[in-house]
C-alpha positions as CSV (number, residue, x, y, z in Angstrom):
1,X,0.0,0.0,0.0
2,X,1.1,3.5,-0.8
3,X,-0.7,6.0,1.8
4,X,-0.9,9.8,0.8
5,X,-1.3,12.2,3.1
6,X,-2.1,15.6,1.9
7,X,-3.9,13.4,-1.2
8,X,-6.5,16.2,-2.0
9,X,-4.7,18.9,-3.4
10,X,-4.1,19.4,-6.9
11,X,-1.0,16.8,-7.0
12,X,-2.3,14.8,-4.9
13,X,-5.6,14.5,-6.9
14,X,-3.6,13.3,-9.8
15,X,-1.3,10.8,-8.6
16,X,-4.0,8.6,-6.4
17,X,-6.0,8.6,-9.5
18,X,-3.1,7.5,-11.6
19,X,-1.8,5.0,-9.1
20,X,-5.1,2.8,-8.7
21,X,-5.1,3.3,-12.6
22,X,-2.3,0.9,-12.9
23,X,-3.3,-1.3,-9.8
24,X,-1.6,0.2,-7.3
25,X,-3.4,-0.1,-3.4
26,X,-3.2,3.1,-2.4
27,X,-4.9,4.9,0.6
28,X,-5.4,8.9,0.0
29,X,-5.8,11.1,3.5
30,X,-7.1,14.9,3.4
31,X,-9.2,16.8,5.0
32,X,-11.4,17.9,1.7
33,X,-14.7,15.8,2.3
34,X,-15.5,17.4,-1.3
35,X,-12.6,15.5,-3.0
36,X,-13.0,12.7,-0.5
37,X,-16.5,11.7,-2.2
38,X,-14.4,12.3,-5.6
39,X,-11.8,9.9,-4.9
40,X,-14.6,7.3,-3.9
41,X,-16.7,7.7,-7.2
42,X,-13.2,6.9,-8.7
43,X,-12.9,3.9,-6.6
44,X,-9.9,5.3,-4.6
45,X,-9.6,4.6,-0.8
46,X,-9.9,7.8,1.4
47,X,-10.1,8.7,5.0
48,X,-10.4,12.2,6.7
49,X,-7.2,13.0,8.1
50,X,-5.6,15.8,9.8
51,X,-1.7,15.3,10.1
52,X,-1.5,17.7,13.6
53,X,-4.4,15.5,15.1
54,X,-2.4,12.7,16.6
55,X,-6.1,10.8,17.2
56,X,-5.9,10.9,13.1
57,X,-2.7,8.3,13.2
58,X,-4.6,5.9,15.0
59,X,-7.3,4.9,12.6
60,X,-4.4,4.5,10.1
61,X,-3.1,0.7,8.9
62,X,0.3,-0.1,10.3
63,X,0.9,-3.1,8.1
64,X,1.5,-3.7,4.4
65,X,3.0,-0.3,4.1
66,X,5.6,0.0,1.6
67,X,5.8,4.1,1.1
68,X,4.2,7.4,2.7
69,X,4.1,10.2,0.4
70,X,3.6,13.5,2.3
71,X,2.1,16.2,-0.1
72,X,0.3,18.1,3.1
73,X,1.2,21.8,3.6
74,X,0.2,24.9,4.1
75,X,1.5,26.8,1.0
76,X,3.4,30.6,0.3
77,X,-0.2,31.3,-1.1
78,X,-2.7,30.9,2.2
79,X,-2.9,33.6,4.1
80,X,-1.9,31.8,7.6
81,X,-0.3,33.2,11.0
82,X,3.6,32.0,11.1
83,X,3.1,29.5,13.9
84,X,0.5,27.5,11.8
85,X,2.7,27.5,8.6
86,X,5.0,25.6,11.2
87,X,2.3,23.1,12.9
88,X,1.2,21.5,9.6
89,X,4.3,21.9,7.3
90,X,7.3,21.5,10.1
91,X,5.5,19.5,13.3
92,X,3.1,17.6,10.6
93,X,6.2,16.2,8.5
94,X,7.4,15.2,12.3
95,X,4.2,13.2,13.4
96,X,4.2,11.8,9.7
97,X,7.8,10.6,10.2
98,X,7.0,9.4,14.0
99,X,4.0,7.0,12.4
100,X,6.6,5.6,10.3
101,X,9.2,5.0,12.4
102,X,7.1,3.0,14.7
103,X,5.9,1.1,12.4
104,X,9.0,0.3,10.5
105,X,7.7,2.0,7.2
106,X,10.9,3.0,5.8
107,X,10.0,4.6,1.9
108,X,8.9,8.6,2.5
109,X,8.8,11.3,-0.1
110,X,8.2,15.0,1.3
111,X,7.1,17.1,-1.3
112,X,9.1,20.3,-0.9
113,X,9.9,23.7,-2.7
114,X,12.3,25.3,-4.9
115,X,11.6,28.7,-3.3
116,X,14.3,28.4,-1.2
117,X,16.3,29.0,-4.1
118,X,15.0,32.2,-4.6
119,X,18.0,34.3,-4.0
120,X,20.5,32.5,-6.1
121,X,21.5,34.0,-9.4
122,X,23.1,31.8,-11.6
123,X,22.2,30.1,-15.0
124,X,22.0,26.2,-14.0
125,X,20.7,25.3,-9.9
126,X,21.4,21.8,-8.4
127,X,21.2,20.3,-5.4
128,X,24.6,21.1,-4.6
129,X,24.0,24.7,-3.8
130,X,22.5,25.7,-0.6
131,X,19.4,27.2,-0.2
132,X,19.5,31.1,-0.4
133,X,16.0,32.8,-0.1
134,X,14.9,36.3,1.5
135,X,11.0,38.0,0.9
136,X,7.6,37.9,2.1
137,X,7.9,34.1,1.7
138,X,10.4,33.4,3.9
139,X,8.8,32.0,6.8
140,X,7.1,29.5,4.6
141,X,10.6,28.6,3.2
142,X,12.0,27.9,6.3
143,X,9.1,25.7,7.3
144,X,9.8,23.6,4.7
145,X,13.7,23.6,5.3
146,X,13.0,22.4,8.9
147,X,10.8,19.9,7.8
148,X,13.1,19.0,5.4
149,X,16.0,18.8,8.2
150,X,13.4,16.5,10.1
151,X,13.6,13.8,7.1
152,X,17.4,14.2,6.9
153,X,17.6,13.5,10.5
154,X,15.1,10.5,10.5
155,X,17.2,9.3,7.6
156,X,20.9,9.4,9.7
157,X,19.2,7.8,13.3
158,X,16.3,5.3,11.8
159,X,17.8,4.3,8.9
160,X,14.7,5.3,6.7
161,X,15.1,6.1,3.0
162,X,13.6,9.1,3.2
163,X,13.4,11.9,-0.4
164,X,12.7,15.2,-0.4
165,X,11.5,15.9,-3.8
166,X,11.9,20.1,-4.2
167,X,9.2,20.6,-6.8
168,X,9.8,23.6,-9.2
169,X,6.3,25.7,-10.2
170,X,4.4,23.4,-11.6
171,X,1.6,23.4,-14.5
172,X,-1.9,21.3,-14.9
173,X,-5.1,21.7,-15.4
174,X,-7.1,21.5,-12.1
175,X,-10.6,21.9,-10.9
176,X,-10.3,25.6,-10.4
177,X,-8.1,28.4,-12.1
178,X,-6.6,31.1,-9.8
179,X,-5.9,30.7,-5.7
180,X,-9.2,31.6,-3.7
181,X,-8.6,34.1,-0.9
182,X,-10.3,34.5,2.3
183,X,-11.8,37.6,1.5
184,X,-13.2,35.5,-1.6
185,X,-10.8,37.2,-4.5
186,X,-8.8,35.3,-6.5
187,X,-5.2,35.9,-8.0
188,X,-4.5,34.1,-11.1
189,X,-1.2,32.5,-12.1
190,X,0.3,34.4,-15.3
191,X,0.2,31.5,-16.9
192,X,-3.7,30.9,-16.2
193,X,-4.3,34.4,-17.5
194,X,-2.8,33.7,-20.6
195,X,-4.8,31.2,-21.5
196,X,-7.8,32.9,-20.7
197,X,-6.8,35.8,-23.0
198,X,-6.0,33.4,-25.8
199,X,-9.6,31.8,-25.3
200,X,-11.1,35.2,-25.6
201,X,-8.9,35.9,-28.6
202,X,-7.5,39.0,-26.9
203,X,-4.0,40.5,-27.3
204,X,-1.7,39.3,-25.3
205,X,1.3,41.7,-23.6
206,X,4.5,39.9,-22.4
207,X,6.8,42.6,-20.7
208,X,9.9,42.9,-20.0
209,X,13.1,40.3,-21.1
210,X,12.5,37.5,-22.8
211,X,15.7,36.9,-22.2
212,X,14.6,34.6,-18.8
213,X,13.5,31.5,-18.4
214,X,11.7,29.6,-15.9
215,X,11.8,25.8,-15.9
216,X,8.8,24.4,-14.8
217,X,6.9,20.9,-14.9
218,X,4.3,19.3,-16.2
219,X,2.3,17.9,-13.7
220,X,2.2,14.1,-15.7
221,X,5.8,14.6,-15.7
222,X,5.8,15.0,-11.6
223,X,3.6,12.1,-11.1
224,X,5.9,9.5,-12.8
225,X,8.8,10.7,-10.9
226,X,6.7,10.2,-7.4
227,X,5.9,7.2,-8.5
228,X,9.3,6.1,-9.6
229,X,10.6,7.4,-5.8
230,X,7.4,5.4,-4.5
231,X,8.9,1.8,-6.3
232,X,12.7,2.7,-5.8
233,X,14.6,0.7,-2.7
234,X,17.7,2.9,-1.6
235,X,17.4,6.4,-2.9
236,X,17.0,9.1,-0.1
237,X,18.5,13.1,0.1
238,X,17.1,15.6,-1.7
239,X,15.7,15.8,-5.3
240,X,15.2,18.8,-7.9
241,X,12.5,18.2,-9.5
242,X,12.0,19.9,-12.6
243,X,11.9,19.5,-16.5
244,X,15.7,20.7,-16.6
245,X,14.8,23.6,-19.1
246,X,13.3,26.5,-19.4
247,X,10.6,28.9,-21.6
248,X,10.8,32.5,-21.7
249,X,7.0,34.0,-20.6
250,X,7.3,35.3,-25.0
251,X,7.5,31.3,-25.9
252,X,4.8,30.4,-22.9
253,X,2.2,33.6,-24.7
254,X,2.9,31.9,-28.4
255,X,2.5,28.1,-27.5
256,X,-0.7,29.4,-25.6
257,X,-2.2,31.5,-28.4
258,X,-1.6,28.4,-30.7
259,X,-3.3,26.4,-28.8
260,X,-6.0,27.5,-27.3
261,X,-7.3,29.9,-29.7
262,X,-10.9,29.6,-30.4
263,X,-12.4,32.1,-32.8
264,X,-9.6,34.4,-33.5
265,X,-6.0,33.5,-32.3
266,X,-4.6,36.4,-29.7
267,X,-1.8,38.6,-31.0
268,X,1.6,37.9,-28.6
269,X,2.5,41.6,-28.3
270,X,6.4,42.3,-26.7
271,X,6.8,45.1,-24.7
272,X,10.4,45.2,-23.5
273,X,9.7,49.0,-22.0
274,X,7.8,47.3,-19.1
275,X,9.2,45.3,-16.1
276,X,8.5,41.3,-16.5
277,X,10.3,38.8,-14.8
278,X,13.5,39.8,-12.7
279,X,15.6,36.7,-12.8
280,X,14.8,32.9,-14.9
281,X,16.0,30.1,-12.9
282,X,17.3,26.2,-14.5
283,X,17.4,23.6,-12.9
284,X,20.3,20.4,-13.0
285,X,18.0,17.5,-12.6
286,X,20.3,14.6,-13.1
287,X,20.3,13.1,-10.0
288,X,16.7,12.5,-10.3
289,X,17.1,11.0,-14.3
290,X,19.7,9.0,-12.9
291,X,18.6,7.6,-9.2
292,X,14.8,6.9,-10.9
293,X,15.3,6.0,-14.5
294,X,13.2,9.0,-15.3
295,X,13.3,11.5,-18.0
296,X,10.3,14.3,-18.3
297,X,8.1,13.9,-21.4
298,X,6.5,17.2,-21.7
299,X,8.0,19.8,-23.8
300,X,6.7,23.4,-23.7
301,X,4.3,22.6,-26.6
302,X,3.3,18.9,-25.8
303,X,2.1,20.4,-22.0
304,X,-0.1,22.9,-23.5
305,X,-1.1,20.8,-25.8
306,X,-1.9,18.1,-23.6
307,X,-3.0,20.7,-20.7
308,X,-6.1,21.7,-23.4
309,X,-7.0,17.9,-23.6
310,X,-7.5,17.7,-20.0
311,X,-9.7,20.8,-19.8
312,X,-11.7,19.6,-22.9
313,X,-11.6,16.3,-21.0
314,X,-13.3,17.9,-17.8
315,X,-16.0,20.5,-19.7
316,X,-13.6,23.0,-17.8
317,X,-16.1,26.9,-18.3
318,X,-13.2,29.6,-17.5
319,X,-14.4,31.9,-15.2
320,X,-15.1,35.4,-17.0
């Protein structure tokens, strides 16, 4: 069995569907009773599940385990005091670890971030170079580097084979566009807003350098590398996980209006005079190619491509 915790978020939602899908036993924890009925209709296992509730480790199975991937966390993007940023994504990754641990479970993935990067300036990133970060996110970061600290230490004392996949920003059709605040507004990835425009058939402005890049992931592409980690016997440390190249935000707008135009294709419009991105980031991923036998299948034009089929799929209705 493969148990899940933090199984109802957009990752999550994608590889519990995909593992039953190729007969996997898996077991997907959350605390989204909406998703919960979800995963049932699609004949995955689910249970409720807080991972700061220590009453919530008891109803779990101890036996029959062979890896716990923790995807739970409170993320840069919900508006959250500091000390509860720490409960679930520090102290949560602890009590996680503790189950394990006592029950000799000794596979564990901790989904992490490559935020903590944010402060380094140089044209290729690996694990190699430490994590340099400053901004409004930085208590979130360091949440994550303590829990991260808490997997490194479980691996030295328990002998556990514990990863910490740092996941770069990552792209995917899911069942809502934009991050809901708690005042109810919503703040839209630029990504997400470019496809909207190209639906519409609008211009579409890209600012600044095109000179960047950012290298992000495909969300298919993640979920085969979890579940490579998930099957592998003695890989543990940390992980970049990311496609390994980059698109400039002026190749992102053209793939986009290609793709998704519907009555009249948008017009990519450059407009150096304004201030886009301020730094791209790459990432060195061959520790992961070569620890898991993995190599990402999703291009810049085979994701869009592909992230259209799984809206089509869906009867996704943009919100206007």
């Amino acid at each position: 069995m493969i148990i899940v915790f933090g199984a109802t978020g957009f990752v999550g939602r994608y590889l519990c569907i995909n593992l039953k899908n190729k007969g996997k036993d898996v077991l997907a924890l959350g605390r989204s009773k909406n998703v919960g009925e979800f995963f049932k209709e699609n004949g995955v296992n689910f249970q409720y599940f807080d991972a700061t509730n220590d009453d919530s480790y008891d109803a779990l199975p101890t036996s029959g385990v062979e890896c716990v991937i923790n995807l739970a966390a409170i993320t840069d993007k919900h508006e959250v005091a500091v000390e509860k940023l720490f409960e679930v994504n520090t102290i949560g990754t602890y009590k996680t670890l503790e189950f394990c641990r006592k029950n000799k479970i000794k596979k564990y993935i901790l989904a992490s971030v490559h935020k903590l990067y944010n402060d380094i300036d140089k044209e290729i990133i690996s694990e190699k170079d430490d994590p340099k970060y400053r901004g409004e996110y930085s208590p979130f970061i360091i949440s994550k580097i303590a829990a991260e600290n808490f997997v490194e230490y479980y691996n030295r004392d328990f002998d556990m084979h514990g990863m910490i996949f740092r996941f770069t920003g990552i792209h995917g059709y899911g069942e809502l566009f934009g991050h809901l605040h708690q005042d109810g507004s919503c703040t839209k990835s630029t990504f997400e807003i470019l496809i909207e425009k190209a639906i519409r058939g609008e211009n579409i402005e890209v600012w600044g350098d095109t000179d960047f890049k950012r290298d992000h992931i495909y969300v298919k592409d993640l979920i085969e590398v979890l579940e490579k980690g998930a099957e592998s016997q003695d890989c543990k440390g940390v992980y970049i996980i990311a496609s390994g190249h980059g698109a400039s935000v002026l190749e992102e707008a053209t793939a986009i209006a290609d793709t998704f135009a519907v009555d009249k294709k948008s017009k990519v419009i450059h407009m150096p005079e304004k201030q886009g991105l301020l730094r791209g980031y790459i990432y060195d991923i061959s520790k992961a190619k070569k620890d898991f036998n993995w190599e990402p299948k999703y291009a810049l034009t085979e994701m869009v491509e592909d992230y259209k089929k799984e809206m089509d799929k869906r009867f996704y209705r943009f919100r206007k």
